[in-house]
PDB file of N, H, CA, C and O in Angstrom:
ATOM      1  N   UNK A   1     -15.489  20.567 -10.301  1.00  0.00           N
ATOM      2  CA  UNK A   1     -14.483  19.540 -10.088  1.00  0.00           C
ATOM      3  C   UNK A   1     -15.209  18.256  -9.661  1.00  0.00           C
ATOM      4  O   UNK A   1     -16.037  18.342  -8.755  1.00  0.00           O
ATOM      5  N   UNK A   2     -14.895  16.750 -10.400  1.00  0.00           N
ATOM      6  H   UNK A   2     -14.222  16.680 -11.136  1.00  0.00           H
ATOM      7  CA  UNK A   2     -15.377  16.099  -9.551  1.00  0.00           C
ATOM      8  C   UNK A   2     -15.209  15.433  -9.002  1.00  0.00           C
ATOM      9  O   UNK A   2     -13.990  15.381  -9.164  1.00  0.00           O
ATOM     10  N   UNK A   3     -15.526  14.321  -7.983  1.00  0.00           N
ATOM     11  H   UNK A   3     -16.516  14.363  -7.852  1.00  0.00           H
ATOM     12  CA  UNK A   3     -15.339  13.874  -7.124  1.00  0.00           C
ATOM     13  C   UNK A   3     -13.956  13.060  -7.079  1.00  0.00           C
ATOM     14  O   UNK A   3     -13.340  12.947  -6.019  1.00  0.00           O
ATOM     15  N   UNK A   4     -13.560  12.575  -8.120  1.00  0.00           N
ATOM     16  H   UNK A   4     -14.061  12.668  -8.981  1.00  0.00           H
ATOM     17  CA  UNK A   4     -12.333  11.856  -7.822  1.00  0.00           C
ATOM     18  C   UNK A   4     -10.795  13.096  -8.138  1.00  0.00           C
ATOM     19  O   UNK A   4      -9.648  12.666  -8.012  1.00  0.00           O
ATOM     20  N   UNK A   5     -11.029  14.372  -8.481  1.00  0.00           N
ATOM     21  H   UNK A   5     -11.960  14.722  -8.583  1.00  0.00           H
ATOM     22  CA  UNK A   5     -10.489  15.395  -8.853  1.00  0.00           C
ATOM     23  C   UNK A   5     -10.300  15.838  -7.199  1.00  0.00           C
ATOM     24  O   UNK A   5      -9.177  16.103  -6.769  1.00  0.00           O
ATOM     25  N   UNK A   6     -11.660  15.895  -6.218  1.00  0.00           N
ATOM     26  H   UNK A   6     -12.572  15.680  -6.567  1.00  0.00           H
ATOM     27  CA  UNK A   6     -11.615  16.792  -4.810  1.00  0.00           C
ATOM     28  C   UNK A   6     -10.866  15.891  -4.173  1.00  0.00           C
ATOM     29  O   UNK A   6     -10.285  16.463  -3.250  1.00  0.00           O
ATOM     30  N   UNK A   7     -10.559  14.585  -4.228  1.00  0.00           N
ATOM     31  H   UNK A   7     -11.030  14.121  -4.978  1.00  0.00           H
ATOM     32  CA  UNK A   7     -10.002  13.102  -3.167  1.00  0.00           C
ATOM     33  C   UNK A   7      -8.861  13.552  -3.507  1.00  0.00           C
ATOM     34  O   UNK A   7      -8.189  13.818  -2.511  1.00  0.00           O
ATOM     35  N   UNK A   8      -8.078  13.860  -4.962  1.00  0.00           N
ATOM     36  H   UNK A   8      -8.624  13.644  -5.771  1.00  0.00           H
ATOM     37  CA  UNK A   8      -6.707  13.643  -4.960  1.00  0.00           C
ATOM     38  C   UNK A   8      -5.998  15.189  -4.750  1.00  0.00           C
ATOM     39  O   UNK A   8      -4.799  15.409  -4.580  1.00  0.00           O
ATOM     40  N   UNK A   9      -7.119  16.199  -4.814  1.00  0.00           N
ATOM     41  H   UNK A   9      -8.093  16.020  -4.952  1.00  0.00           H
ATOM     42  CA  UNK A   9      -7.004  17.429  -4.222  1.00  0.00           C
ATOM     43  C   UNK A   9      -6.360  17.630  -2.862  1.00  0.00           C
ATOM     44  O   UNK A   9      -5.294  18.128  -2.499  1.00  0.00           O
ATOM     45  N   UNK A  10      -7.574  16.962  -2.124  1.00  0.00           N
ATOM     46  H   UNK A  10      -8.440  16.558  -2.419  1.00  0.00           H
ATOM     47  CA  UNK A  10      -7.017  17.159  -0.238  1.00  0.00           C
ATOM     48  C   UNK A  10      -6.602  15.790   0.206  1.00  0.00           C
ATOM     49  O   UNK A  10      -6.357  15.531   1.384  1.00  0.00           O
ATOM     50  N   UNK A  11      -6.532  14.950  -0.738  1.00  0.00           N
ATOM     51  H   UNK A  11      -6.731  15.160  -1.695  1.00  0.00           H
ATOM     52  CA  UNK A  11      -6.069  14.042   0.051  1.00  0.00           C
ATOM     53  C   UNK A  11      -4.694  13.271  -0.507  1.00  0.00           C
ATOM     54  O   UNK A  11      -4.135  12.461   0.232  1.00  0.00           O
ATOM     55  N   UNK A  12      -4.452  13.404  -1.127  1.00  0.00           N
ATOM     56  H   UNK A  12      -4.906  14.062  -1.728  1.00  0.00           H
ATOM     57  CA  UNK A  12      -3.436  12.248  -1.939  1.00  0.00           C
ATOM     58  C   UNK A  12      -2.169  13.158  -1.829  1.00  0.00           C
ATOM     59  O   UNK A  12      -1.761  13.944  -2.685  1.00  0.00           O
ATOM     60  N   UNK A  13      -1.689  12.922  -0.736  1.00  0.00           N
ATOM     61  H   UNK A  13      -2.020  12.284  -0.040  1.00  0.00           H
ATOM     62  CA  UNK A  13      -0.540  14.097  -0.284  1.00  0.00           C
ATOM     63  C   UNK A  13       0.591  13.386   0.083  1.00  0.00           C
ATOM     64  O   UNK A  13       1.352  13.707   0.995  1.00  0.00           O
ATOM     65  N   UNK A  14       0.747  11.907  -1.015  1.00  0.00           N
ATOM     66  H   UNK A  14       0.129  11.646  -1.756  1.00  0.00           H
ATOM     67  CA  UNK A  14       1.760  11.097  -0.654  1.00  0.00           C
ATOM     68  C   UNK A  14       3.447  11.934  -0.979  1.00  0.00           C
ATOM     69  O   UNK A  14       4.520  11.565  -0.501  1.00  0.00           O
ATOM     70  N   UNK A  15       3.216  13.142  -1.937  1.00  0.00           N
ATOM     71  H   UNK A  15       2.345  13.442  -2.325  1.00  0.00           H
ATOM     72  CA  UNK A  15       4.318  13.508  -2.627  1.00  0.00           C
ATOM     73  C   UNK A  15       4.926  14.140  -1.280  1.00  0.00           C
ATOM     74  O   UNK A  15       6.154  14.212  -1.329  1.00  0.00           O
ATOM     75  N   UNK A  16       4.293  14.663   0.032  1.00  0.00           N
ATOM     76  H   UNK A  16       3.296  14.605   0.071  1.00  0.00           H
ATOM     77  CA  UNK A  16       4.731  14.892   1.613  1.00  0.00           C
ATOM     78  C   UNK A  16       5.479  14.076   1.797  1.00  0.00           C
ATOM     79  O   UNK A  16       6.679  14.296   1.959  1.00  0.00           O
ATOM     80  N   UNK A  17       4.974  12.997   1.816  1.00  0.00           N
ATOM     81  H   UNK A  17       3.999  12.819   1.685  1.00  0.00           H
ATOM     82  CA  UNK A  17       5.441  11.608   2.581  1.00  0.00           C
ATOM     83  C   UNK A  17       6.747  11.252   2.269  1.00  0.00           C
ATOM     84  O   UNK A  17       6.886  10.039   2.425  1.00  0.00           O
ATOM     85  N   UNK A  18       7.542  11.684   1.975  1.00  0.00           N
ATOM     86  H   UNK A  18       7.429  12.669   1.848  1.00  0.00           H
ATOM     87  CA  UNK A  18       8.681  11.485   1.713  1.00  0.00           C
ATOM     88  C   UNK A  18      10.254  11.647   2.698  1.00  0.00           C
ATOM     89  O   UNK A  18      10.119  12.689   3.340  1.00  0.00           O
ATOM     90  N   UNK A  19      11.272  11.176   2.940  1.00  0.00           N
ATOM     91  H   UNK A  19      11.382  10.330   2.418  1.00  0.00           H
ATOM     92  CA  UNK A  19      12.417  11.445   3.687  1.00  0.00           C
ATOM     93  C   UNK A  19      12.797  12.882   3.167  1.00  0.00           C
ATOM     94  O   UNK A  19      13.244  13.769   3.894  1.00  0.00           O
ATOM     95  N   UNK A  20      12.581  12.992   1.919  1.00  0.00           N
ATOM     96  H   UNK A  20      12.217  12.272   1.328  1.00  0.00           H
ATOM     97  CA  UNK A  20      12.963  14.033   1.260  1.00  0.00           C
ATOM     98  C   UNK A  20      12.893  15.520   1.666  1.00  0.00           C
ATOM     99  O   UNK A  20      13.719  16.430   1.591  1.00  0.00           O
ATOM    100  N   UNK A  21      11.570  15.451   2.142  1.00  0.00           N
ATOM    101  H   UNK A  21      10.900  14.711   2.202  1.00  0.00           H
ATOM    102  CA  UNK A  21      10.467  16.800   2.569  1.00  0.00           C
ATOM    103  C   UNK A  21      10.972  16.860   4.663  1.00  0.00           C
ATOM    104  O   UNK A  21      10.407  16.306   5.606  1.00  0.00           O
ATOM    105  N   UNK A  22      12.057  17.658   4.641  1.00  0.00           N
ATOM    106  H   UNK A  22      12.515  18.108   3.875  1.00  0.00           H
ATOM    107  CA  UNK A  22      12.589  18.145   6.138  1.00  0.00           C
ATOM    108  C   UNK A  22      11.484  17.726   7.403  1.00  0.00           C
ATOM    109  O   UNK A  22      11.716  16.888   8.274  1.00  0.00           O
ATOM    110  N   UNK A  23      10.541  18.333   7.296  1.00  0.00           N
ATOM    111  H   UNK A  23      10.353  19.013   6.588  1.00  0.00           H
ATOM    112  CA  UNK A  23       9.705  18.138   8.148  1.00  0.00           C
ATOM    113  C   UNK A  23       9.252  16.557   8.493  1.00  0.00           C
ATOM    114  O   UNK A  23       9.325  15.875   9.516  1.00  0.00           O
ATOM    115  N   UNK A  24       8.718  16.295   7.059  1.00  0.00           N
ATOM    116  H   UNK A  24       8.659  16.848   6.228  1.00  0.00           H
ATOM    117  CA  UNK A  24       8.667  14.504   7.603  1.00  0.00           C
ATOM    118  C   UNK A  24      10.061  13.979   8.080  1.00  0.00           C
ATOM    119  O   UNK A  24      10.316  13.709   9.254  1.00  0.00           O
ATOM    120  N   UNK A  25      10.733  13.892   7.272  1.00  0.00           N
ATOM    121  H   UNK A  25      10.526  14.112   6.319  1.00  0.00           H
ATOM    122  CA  UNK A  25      11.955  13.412   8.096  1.00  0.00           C
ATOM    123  C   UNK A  25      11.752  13.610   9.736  1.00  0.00           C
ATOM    124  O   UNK A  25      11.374  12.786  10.568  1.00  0.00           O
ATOM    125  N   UNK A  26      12.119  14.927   9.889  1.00  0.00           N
ATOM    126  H   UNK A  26      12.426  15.597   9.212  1.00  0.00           H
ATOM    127  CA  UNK A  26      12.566  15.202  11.433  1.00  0.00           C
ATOM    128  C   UNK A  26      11.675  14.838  12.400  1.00  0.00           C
ATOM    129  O   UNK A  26      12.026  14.731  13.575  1.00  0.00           O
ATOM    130  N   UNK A  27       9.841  14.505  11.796  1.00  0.00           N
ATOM    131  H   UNK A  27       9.555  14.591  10.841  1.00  0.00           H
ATOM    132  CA  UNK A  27       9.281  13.901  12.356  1.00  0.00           C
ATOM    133  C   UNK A  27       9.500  12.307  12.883  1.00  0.00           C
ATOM    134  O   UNK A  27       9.368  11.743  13.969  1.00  0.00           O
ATOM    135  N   UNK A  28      10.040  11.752  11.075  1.00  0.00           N
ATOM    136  H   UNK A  28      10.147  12.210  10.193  1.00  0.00           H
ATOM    137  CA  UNK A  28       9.669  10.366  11.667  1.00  0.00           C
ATOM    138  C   UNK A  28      10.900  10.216  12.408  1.00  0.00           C
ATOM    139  O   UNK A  28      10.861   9.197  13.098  1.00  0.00           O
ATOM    140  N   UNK A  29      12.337  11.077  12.548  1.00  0.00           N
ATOM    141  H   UNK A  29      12.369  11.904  11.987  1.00  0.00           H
ATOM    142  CA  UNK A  29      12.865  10.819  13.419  1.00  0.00           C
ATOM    143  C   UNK A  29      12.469  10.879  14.792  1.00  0.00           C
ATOM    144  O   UNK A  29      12.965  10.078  15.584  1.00  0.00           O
ATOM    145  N   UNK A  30      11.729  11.633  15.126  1.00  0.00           N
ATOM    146  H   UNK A  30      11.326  12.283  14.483  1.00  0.00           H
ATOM    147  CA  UNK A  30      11.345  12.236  16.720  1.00  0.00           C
ATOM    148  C   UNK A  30      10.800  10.651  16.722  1.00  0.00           C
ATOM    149  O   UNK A  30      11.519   9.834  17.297  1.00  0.00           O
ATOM    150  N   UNK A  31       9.748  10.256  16.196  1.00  0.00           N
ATOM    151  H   UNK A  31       9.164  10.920  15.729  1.00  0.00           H
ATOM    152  CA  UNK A  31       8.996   9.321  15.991  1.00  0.00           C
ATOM    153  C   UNK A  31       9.775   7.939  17.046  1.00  0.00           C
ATOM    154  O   UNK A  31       9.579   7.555  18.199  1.00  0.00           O
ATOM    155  N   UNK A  32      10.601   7.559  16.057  1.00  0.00           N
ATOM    156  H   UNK A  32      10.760   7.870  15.120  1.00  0.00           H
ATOM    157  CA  UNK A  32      11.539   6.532  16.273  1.00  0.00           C
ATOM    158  C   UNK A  32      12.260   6.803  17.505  1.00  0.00           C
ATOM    159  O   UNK A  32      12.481   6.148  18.523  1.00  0.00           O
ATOM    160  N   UNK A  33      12.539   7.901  17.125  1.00  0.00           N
ATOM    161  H   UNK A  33      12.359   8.433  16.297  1.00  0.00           H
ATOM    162  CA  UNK A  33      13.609   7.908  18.960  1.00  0.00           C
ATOM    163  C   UNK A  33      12.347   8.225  20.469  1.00  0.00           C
ATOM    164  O   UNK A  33      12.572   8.041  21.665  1.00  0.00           O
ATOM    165  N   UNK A  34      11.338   8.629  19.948  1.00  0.00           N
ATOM    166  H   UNK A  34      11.155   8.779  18.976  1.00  0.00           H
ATOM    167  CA  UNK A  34      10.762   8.106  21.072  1.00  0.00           C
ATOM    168  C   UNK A  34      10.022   6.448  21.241  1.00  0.00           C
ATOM    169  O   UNK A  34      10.012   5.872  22.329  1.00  0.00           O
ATOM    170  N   UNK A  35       9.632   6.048  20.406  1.00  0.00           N
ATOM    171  H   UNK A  35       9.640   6.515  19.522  1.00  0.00           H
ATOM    172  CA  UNK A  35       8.824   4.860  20.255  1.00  0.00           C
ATOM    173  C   UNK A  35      10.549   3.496  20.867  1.00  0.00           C
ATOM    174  O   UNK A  35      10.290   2.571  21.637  1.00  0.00           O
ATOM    175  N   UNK A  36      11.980   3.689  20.364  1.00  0.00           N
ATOM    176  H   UNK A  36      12.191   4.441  19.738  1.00  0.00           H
ATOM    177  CA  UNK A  36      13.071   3.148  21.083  1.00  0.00           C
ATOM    178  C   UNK A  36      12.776   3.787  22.922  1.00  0.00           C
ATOM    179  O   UNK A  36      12.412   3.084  23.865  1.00  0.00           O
ATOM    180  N   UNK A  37      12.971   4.754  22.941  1.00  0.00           N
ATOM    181  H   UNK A  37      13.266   5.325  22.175  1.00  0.00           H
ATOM    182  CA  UNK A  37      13.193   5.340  24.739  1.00  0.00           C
ATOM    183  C   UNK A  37      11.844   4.886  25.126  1.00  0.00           C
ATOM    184  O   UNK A  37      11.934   4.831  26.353  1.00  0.00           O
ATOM    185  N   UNK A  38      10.728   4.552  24.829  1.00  0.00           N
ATOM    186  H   UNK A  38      10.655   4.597  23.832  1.00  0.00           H
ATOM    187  CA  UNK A  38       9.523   3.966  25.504  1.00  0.00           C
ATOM    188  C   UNK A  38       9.177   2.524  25.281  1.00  0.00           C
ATOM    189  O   UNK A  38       8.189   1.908  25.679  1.00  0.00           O
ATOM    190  N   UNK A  39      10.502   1.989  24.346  1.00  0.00           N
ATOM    191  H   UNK A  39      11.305   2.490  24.023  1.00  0.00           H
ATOM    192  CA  UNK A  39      10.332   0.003  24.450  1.00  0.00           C
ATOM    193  C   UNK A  39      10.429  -0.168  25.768  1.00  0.00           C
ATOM    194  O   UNK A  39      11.339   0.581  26.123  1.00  0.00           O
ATOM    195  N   UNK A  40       9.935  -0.821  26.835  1.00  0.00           N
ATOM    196  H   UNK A  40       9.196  -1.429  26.547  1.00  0.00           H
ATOM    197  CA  UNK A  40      10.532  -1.271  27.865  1.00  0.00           C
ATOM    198  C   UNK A  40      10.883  -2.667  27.765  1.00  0.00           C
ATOM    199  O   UNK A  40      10.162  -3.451  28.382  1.00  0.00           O
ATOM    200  N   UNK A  41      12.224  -3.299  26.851  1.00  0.00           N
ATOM    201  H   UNK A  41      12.810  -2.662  26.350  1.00  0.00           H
ATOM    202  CA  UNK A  41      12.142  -4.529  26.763  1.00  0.00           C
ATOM    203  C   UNK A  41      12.837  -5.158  27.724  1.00  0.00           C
ATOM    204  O   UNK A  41      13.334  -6.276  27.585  1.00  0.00           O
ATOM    205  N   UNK A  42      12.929  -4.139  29.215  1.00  0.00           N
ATOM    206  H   UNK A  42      12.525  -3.231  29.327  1.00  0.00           H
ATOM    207  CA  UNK A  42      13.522  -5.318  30.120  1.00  0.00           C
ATOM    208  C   UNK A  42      12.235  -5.872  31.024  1.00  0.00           C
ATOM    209  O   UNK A  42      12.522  -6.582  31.988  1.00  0.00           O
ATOM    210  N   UNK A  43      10.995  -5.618  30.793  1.00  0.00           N
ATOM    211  H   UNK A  43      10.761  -5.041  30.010  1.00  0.00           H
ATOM    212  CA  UNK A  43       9.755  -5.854  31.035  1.00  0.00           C
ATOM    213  C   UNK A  43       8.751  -6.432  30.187  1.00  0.00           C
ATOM    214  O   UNK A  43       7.564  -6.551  30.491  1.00  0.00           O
ATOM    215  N   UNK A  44       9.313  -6.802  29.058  1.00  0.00           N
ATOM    216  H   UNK A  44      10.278  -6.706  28.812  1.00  0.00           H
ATOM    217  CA  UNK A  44       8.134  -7.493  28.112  1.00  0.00           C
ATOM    218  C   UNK A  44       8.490  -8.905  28.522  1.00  0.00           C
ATOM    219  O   UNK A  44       9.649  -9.317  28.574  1.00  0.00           O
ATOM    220  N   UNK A  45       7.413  -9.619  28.810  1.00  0.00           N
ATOM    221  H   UNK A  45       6.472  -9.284  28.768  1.00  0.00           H
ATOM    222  CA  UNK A  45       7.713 -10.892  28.797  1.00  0.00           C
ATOM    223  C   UNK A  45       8.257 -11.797  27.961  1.00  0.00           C
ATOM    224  O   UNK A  45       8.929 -12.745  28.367  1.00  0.00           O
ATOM    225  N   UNK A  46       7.911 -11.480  26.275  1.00  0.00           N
ATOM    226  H   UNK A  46       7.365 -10.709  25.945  1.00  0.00           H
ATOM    227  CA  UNK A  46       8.400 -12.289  25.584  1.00  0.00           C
ATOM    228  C   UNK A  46      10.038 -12.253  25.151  1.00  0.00           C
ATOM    229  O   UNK A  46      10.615 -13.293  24.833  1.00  0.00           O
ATOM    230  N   UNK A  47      10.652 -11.078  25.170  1.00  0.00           N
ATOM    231  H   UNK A  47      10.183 -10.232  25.428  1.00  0.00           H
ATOM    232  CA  UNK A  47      12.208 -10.997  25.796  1.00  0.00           C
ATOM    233  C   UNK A  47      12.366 -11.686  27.118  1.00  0.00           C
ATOM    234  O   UNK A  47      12.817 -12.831  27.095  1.00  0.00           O
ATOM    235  N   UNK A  48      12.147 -11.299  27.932  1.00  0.00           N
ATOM    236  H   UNK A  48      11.780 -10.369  27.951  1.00  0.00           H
ATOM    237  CA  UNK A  48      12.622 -11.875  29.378  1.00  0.00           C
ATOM    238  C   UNK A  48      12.559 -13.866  28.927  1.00  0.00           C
ATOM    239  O   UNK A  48      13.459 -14.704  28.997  1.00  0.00           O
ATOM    240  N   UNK A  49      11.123 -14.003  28.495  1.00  0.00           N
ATOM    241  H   UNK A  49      10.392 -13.322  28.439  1.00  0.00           H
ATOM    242  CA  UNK A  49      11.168 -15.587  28.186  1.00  0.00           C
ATOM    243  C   UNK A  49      12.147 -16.414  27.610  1.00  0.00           C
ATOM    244  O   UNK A  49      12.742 -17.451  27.903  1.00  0.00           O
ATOM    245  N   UNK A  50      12.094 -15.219  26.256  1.00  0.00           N
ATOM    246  H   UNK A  50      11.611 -14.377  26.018  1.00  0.00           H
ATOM    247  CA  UNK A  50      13.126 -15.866  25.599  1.00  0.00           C
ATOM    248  C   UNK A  50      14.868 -15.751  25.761  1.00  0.00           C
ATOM    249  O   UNK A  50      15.628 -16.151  24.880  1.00  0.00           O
ATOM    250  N   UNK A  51      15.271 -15.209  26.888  1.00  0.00           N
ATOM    251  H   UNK A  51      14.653 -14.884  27.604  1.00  0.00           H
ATOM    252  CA  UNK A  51      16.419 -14.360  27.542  1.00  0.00           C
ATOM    253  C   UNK A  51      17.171 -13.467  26.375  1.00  0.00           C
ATOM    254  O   UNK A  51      18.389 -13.410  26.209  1.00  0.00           O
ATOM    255  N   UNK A  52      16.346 -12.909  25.747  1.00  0.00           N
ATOM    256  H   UNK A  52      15.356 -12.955  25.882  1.00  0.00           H
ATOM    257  CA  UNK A  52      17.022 -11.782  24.840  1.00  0.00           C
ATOM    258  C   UNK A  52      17.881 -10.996  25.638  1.00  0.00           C
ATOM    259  O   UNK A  52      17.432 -10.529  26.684  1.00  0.00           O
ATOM    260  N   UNK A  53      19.372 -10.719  25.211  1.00  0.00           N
ATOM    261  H   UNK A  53      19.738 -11.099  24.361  1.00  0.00           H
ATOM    262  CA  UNK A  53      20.057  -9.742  26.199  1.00  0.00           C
ATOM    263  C   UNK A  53      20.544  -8.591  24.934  1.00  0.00           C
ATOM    264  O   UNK A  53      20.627  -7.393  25.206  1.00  0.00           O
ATOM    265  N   UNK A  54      20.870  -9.166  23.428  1.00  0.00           N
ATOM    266  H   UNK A  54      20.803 -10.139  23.208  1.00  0.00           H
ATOM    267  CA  UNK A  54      21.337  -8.683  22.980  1.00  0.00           C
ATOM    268  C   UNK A  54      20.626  -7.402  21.996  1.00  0.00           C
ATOM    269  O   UNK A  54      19.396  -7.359  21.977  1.00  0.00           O
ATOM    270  N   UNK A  55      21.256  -6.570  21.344  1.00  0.00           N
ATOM    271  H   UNK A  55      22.255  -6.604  21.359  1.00  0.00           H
ATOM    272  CA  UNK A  55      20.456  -5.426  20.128  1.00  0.00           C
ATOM    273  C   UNK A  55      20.828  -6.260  19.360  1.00  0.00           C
ATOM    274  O   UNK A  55      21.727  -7.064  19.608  1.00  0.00           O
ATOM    275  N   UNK A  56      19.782  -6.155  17.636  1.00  0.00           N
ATOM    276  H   UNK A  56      19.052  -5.502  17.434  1.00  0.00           H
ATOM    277  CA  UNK A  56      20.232  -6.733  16.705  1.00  0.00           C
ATOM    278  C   UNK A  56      19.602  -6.239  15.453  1.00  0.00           C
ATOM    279  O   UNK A  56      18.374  -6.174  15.410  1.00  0.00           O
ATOM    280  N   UNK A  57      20.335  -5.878  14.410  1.00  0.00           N
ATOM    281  H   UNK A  57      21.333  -5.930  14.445  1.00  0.00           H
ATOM    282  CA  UNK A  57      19.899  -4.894  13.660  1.00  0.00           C
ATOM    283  C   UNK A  57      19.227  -6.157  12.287  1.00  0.00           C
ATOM    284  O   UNK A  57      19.279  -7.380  12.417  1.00  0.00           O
ATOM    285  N   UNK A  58      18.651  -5.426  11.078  1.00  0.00           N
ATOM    286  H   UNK A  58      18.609  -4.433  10.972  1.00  0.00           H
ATOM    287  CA  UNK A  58      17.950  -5.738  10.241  1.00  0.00           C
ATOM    288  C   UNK A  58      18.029  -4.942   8.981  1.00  0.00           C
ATOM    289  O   UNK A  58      18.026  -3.713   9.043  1.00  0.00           O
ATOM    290  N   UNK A  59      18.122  -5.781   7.464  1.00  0.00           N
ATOM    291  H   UNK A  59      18.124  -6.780   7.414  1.00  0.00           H
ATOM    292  CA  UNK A  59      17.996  -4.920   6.795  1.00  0.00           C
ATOM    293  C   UNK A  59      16.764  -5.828   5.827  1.00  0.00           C
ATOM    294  O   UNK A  59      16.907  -6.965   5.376  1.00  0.00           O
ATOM    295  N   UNK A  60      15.451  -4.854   5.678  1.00  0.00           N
ATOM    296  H   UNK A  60      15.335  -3.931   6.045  1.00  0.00           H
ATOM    297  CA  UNK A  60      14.509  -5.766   4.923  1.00  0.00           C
ATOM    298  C   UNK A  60      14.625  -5.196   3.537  1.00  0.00           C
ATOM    299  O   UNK A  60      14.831  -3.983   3.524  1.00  0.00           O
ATOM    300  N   UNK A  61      14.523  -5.911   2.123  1.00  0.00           N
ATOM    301  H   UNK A  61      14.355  -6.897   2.133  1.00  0.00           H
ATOM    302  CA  UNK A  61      14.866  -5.865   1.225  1.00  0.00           C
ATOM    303  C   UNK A  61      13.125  -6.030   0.410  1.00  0.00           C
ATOM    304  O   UNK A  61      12.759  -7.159   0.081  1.00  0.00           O
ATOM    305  N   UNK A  62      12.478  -5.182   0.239  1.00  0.00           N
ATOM    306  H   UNK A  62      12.775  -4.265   0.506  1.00  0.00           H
ATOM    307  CA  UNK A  62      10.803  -5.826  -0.510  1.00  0.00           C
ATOM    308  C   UNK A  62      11.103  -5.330  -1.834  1.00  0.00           C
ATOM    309  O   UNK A  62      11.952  -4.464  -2.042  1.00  0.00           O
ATOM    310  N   UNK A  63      10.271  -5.987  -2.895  1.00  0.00           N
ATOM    311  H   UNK A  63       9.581  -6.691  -2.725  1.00  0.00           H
ATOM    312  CA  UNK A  63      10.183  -6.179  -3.945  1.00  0.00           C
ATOM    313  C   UNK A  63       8.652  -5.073  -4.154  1.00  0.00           C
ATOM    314  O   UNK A  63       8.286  -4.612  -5.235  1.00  0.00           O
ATOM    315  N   UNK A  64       7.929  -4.838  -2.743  1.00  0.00           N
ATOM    316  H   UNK A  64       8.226  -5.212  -1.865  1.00  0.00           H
ATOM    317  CA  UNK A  64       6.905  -4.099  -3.310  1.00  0.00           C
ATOM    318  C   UNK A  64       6.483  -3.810  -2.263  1.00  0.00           C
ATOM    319  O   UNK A  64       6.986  -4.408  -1.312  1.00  0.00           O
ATOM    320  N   UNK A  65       5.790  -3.158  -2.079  1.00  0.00           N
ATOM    321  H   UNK A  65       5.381  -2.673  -2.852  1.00  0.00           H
ATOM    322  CA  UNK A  65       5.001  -1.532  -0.855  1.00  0.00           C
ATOM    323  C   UNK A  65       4.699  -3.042  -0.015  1.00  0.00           C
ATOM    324  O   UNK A  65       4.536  -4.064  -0.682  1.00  0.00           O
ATOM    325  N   UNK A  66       4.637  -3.082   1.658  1.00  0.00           N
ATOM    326  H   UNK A  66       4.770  -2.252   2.200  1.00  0.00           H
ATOM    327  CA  UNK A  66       4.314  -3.681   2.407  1.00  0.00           C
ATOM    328  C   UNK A  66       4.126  -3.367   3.552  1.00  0.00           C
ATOM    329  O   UNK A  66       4.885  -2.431   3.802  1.00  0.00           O
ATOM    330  N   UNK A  67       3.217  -3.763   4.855  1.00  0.00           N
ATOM    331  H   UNK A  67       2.601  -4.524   4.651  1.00  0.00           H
ATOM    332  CA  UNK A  67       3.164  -3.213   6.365  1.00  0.00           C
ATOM    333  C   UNK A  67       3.639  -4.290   7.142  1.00  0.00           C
ATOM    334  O   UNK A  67       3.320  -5.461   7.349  1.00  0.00           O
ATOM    335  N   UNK A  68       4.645  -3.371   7.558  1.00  0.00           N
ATOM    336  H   UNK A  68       4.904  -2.420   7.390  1.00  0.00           H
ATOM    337  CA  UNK A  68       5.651  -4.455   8.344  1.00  0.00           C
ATOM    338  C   UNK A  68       5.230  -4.319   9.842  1.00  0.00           C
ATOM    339  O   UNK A  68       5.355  -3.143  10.183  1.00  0.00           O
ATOM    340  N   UNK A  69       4.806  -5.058  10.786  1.00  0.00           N
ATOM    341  H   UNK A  69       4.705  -6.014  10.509  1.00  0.00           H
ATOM    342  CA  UNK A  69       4.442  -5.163  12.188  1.00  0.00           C
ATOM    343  C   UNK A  69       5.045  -5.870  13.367  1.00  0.00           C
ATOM    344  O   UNK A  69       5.630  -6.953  13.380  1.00  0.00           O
ATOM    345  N   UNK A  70       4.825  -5.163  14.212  1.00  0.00           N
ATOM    346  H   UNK A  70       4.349  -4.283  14.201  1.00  0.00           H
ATOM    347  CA  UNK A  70       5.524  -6.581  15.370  1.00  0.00           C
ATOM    348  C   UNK A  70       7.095  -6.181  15.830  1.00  0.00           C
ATOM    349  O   UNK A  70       7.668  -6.487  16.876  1.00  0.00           O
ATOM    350  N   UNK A  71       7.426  -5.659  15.075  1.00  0.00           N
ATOM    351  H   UNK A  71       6.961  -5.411  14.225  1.00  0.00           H
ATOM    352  CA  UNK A  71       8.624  -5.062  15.737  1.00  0.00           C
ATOM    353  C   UNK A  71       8.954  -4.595  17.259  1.00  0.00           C
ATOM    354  O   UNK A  71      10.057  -4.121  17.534  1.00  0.00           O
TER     355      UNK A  71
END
């Protein structure tokens, strides 16, 4: 086998990665609901600065694969 045959062997395991596949799901849920219960945004400064009081939801719309940050 060669080398670009062994990479997509053990590694290219995007067809996992999916909502689809139970386990990821229930992960990236755990994920999310802990990464929310450990914001402390009544302690970040840049809320407090800016007197954020409110939640406010989002829907992003991409045209193509992207890493979204900063949230």
């Amino acid at each position: 086998m060669d080398k670009k045959a062994l990479i997509n062997k053990y590694f290219q395991k995007a067809h996992l990665l999916q909502v689809r596949n139970s386990f990821y799901a229930n992960t990236l849920s755990s994920l999310f609901q802990w990464l929310v219960a450990n914001d402390s945004t009544c302690e970040d400064k840049t809320t407090n600065y800016l007197k954020i009081k409110s939640v406010s939801k989002a829907c992003i719309i991409s045209k193509q694969e992207l890493l979204l940050s900063g949230l």
